[in-house]
C-alpha positions in Angstrom: 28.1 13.0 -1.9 26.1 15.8 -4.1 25.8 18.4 -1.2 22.9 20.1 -3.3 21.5 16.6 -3.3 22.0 15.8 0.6 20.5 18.7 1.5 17.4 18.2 -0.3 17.0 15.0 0.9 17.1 16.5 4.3 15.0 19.0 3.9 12.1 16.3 2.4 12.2 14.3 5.1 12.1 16.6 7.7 9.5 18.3 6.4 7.8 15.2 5.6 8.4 12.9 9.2 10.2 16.1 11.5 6.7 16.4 13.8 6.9 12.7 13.9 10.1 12.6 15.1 10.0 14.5 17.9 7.4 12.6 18.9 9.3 9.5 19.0 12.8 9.7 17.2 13.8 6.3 18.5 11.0 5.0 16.0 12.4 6.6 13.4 15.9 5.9 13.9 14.6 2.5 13.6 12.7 3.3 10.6 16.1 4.9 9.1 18.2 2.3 10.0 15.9 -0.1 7.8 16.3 2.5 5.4 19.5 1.9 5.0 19.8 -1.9 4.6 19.9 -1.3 0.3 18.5 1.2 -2.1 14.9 -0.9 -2.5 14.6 0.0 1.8 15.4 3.4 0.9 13.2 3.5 -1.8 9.9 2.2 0.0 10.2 4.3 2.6 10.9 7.6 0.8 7.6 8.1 -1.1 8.0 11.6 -0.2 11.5 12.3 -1.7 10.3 10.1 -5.2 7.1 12.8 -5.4 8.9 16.2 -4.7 11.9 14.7 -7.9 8.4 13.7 -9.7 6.5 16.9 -9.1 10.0 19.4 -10.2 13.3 17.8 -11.6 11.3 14.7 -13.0 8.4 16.1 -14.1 6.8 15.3 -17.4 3.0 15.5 -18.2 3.0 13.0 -21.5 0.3 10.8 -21.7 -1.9 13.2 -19.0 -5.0 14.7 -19.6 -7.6 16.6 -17.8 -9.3 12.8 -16.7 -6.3 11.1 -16.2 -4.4 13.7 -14.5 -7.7 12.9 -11.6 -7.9 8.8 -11.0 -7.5 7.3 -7.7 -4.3 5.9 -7.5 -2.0 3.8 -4.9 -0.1 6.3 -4.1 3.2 4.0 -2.8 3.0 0.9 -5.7 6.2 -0.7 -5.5 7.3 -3.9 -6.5 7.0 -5.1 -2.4 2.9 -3.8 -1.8 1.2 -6.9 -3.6 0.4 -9.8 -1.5 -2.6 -12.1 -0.5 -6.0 -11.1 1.0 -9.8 -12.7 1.7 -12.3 -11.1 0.2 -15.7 -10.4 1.0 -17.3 -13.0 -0.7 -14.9 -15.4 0.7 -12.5 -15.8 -1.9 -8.8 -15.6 -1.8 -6.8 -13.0 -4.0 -3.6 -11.7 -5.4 -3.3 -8.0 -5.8 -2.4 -4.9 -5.0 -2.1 -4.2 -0.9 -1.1 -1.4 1.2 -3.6 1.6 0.4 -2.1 4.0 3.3 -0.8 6.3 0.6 -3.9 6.3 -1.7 -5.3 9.2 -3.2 -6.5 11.0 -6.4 -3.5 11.6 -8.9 -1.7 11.0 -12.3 -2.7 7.7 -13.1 0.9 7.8 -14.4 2.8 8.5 -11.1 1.8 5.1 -9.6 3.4 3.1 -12.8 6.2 5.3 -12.9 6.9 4.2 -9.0 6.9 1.0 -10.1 8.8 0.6 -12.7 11.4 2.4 -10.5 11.3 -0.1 -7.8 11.7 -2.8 -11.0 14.9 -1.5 -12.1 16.1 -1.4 -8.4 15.5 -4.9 -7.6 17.0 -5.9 -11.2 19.9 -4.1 -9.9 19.6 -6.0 -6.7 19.3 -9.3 -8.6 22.4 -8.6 -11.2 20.1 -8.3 -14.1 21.2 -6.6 -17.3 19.8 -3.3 -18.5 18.1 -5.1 -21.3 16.9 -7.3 -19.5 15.4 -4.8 -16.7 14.0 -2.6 -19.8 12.3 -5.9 -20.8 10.7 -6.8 -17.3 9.1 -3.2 -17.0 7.9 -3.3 -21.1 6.4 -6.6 -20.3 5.0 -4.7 -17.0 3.5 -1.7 -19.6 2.0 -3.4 -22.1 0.4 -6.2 -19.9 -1.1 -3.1 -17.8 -2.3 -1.7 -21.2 -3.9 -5.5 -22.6 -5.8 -5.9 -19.5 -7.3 -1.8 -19.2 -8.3 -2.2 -23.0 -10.0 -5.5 -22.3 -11.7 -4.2 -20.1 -12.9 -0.5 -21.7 -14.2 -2.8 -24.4 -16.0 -5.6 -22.5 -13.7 -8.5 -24.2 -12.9 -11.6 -23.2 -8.8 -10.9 -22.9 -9.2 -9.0 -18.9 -8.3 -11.7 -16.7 -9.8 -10.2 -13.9 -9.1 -11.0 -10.3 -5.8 -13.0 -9.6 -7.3 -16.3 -8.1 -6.5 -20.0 -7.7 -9.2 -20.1 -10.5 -6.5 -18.7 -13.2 -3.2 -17.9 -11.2 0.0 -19.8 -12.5 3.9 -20.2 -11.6 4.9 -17.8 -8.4 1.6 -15.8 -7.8 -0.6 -19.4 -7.5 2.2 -20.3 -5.1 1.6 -17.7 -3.1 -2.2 -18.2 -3.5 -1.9 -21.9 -2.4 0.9 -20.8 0.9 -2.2 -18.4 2.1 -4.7 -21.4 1.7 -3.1 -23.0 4.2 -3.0 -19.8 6.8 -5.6 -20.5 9.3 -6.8 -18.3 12.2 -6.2 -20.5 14.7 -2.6 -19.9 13.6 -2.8 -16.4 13.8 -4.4 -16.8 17.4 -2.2 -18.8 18.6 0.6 -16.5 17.3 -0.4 -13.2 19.4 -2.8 -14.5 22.0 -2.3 -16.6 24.6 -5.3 -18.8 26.9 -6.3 -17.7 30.7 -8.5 -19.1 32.8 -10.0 -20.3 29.7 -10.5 -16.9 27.9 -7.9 -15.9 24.9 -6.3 -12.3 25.6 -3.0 -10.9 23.8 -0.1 -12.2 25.0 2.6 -9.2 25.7 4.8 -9.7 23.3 7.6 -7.1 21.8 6.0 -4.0 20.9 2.8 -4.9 23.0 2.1 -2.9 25.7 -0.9 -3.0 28.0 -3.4 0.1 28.0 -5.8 1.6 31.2 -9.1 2.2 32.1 -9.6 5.5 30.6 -7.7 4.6 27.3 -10.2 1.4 26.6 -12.8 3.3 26.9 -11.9 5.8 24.4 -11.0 2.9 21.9 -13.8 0.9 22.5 -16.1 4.1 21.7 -13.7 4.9 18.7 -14.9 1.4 18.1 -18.7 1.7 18.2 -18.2 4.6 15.5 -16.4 2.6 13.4 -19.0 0.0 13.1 -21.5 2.7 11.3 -18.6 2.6 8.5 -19.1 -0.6 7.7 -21.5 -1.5 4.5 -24.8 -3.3 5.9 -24.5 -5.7 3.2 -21.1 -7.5 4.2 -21.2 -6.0 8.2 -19.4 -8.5 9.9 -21.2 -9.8 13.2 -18.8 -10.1 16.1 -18.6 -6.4 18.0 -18.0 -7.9 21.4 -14.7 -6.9 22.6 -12.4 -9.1 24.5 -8.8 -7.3 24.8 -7.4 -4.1 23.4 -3.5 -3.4 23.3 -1.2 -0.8 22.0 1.1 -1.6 19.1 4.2 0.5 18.6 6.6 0.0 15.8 4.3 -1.7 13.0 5.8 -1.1 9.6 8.3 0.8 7.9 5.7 3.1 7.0 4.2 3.8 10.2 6.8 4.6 12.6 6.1 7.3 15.2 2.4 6.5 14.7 -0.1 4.5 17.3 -2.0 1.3 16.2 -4.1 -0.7 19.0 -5.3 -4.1 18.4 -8.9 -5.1 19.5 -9.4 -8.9 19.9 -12.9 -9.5 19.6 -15.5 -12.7 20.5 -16.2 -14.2 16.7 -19.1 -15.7 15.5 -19.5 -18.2 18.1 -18.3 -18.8 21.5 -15.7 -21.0 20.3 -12.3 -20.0 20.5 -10.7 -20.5 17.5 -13.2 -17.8 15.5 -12.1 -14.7 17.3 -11.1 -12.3 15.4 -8.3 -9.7 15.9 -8.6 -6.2 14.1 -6.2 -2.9 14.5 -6.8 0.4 14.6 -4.5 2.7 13.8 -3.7 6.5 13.4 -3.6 7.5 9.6 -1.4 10.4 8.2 -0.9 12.5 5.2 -0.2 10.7 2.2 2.9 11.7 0.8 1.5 12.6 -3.0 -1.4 14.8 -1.2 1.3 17.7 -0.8 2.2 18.1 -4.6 -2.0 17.5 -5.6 -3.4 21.0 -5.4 -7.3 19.8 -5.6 -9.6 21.1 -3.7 -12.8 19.2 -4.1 -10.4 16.2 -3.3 -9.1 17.4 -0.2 -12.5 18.4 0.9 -14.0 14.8 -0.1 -12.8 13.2 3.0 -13.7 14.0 6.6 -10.3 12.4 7.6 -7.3 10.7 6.9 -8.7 7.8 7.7 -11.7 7.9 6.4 -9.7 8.8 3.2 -7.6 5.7 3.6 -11.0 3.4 4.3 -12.8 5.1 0.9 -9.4 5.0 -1.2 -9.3 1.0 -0.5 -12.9 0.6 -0.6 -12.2 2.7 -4.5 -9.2 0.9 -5.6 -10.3 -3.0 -4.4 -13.1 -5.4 -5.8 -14.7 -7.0 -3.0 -12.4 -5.4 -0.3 -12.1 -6.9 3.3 -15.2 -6.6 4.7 -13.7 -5.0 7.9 -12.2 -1.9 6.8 -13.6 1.3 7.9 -13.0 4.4 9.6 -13.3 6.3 12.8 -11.3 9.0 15.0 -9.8 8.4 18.2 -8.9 11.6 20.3 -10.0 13.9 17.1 -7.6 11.8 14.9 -8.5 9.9 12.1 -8.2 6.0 12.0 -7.9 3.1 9.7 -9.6 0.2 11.0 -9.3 -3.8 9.5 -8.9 -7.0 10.1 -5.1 -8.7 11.3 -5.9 -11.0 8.2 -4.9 -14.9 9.0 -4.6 -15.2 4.8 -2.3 -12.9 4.0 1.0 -13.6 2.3 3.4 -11.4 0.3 5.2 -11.9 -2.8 8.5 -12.9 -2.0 11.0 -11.4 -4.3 14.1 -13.8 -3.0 12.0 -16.5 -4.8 11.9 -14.8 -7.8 15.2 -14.3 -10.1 15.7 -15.7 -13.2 14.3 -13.4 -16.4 12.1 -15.5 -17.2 10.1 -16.1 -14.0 9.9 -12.4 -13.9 8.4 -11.8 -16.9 5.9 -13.9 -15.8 5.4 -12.1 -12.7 5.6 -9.0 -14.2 3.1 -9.9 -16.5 0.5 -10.3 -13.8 1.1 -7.1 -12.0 1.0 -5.6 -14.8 -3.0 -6.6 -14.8 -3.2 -6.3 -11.5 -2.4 -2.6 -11.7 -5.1 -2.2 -14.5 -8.0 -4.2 -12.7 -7.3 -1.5 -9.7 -7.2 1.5 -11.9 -10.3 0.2 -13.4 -12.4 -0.3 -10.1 -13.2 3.2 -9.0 -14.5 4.7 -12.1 -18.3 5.6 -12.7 -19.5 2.7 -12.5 -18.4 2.2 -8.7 -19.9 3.4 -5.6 -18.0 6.5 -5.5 -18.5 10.3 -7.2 -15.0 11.6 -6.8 -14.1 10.2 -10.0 -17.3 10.0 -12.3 -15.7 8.9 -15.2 -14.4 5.5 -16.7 -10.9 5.2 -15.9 -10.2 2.3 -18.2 -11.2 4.8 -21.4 -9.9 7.4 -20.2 -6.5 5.6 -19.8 -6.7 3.9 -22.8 -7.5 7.2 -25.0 -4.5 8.6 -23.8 -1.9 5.7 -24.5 -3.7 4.6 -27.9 -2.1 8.3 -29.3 1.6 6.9 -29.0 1.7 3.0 -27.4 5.1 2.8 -28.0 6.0 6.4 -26.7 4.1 5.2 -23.7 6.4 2.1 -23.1 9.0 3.5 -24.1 8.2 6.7 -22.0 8.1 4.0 -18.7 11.4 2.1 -19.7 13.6 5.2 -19.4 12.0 6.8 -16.4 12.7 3.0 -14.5 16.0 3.6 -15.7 16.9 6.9 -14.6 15.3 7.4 -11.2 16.7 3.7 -10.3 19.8 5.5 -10.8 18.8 8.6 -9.2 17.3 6.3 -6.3 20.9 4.4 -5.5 22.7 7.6 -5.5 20.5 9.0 -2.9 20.9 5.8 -0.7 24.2 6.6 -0.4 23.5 10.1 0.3 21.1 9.2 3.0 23.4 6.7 4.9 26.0 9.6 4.8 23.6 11.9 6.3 21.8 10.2 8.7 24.9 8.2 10.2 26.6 11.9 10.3 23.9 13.4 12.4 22.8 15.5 9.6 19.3 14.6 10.4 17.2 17.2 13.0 15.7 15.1 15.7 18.0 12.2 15.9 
């Protein structure tokens, strides 16, 4: 162990979870323990640690400017946030998921994270350098095809990723969430009394009282003003509320409730279940020093709401915003039609590159959306050009530059996995 290194790590996560965990350490020591399953666990769920190296030890400036030094970025994109959803006009889609850590960045810093979380699962998989610096180059410059398509209107952007042009894995995927149904999802969480569907109290359930319904159900009426007229949804009748504890990796130490509420018609297989949960810091904020961005957004989840909204064509038609207890909250649907990219599927170099390939458009179609021609002001310029402006100078420094960041902070990244097991099973860690 690098005790320089161990020590730093300590000192990032406390500072970064340590009111958290004295809350509820028990969450966290579950959330560490996932941790440190492998160096990808540790990865995801040290945004914080990849930000501080990024913003001192790793920083680097090439390929930044004034404009894209300010897009609105993922904030966590890792090879695991891309899944499934239903958008608002019904159709299903493959992209980018996840937008709890979304803010207003280097549009470099969320390809950077990537392509370290590529070289960690190449690692995982027993892949070759070569053939690790070739998945994240195929990553790069299908990221760059797709922006420049569409700065210049042609007909190379691919767009969405839909049944309508998805191949190999990511149509797969498309095709498993096509079969999803709600009645699934119902069935899976709720149970039927005295013919009425409630939640049934399953681990991590727990039933709430009087006083705390009523404070979520009038967290609830301010949410619905959040929601854009156009694609409102209609049912607002609520039939259950519960507290969830322990959702995510991300979100230990945090409260979510689920609301089960009366769909469209009275029959039972339309209701619809939606969470709401307490939103927090996003790890980049802390090394951002931008004022008119921090003062953008009432709340952290109002931020999180705006930053999906931003990053997301046609984004679920429930997401919004509201505060519960003064606290900012998220609020969207429990989406029967989601389905993740399984990465266990996935190993041969060639199936990658195919995979890669898309995400790498993907990643451009979301960089693209909240520029000025999108709903929002905090960045009134177009993304894509800027972007592109920047790259055109030196496309090859710019892949190139990629490929050997993947390289060394996946290195950097399974060296401090096995710093963090050390510390954490050693007690080194305040709170736990």
């Amino acid at each position: 162990m690098t005790e320089h290194r161990a020590d730093f790590i300590i000192e990032v996560l406390t500072r970064e979870f340590g009111g958290l965990i004295a809350v509820d350490p028990a969450a966290f020591r579950r959330k560490f323990r996932k941790m440190a399953a492998s160096p990808f666990a540790f990865y995801r769920g040290s945004a914080s640690l990849f930000y501080a190296d990024l913003s001192d030890t790793y920083r680097d400036d090439s390929f930044l400017d004034e404009r894209t030094s300010r897009v609105w970025i993922h904030g966590d994109l890792h090879a695991e946030n891309f899944g499934t959803y239903m958008n608002s006009s019904g159709q299903l889609v493959f992209n980018v998921n996840d937008f709890d850590e979304a803010y207003v960045g280097p549009f470099s810093w969320d390809l950077k994270r990537f392509a370290a979380s590529v070289a960690l699962i190449g690692y995982q998989k027993a892949l070759s350098d070569d053939n690790i610096s070739a998945l994240v180059t195929t990553f790069a410059r299908s990221y760059l095809t797709e922006l420049r398509a569409i700065a210049t209107g042609g007909d190379d952007a691919i767009g969405s990723i839909t049944l309508d042009n998805a191949d190999g894995v990511l149509r797969r995927v498309l095709q498993e969430a096509r079969l999803n149904t709600r009645v699934d999802l119902l069935n899976g969480q709720t149970v039927i009394d005295d013919y009425e569907r409630r939640f049934a109290l399953l681990d991590g359930v727990y039933e709430t009282d009087e006083a705390t319904d009523a404070t979520v159900k009038a967290a609830f009426e301010q949410y619905l003003n959040t929601l854009p007229q156009a694609t409102r949804p209609v049912a607002t009748h609520i039939k259950d509320i519960k507290l969830r504890k322990g959702v995510g990796i991300g979100s230990a130490g945090l409260p979510s409730y689920n609301l089960l509420l009366e769909g469209h018609t009275q029959a039972l297989e339309n209701d619809v279940i939606i969470y709401m949960k307490q939103a927090q810091v996003p790890a980049v904020a802390r090394w951002i020093d931008d004022e008119r961005v921090q003062a953008y957004f009432q709340h952290q989840g109002h931020r999180t709401a705006e930053s999906q909204h931003a990053l997301q064509a046609h984004a679920d038609p429930w997401v919004g915003y509201t505060t519960l207890d003064g606290v900012g909250q998220l609020v969207a649907e429990v989406s029967p039609y989601a389905a993740d990219l399984d990465w266990a599927d996935v190993n041969e170099p060639e199936e990658l590159t195919g995979v890669l390939s898309d995400l790498g458009r993907a990643v451009a179609r979301m960089h693209s959306v909240a520029d000025d021609e999108s709903s929002h002001d905090l960045v009134d310029f177009s993304t894509e050009e800027a972007i592109v402006a920047e790259i055109d100078k030196d496309e090859a420094g710019f892949v190139r530059h990629l490929v050997e960041f993947a390289h060394r902070y996946g290195d950097q990244a399974r060296e401090d996995h096995q710093d963090f097991v050390d510390v954490f099973r050693n007690g080194r860690l305040p709170g736990l």
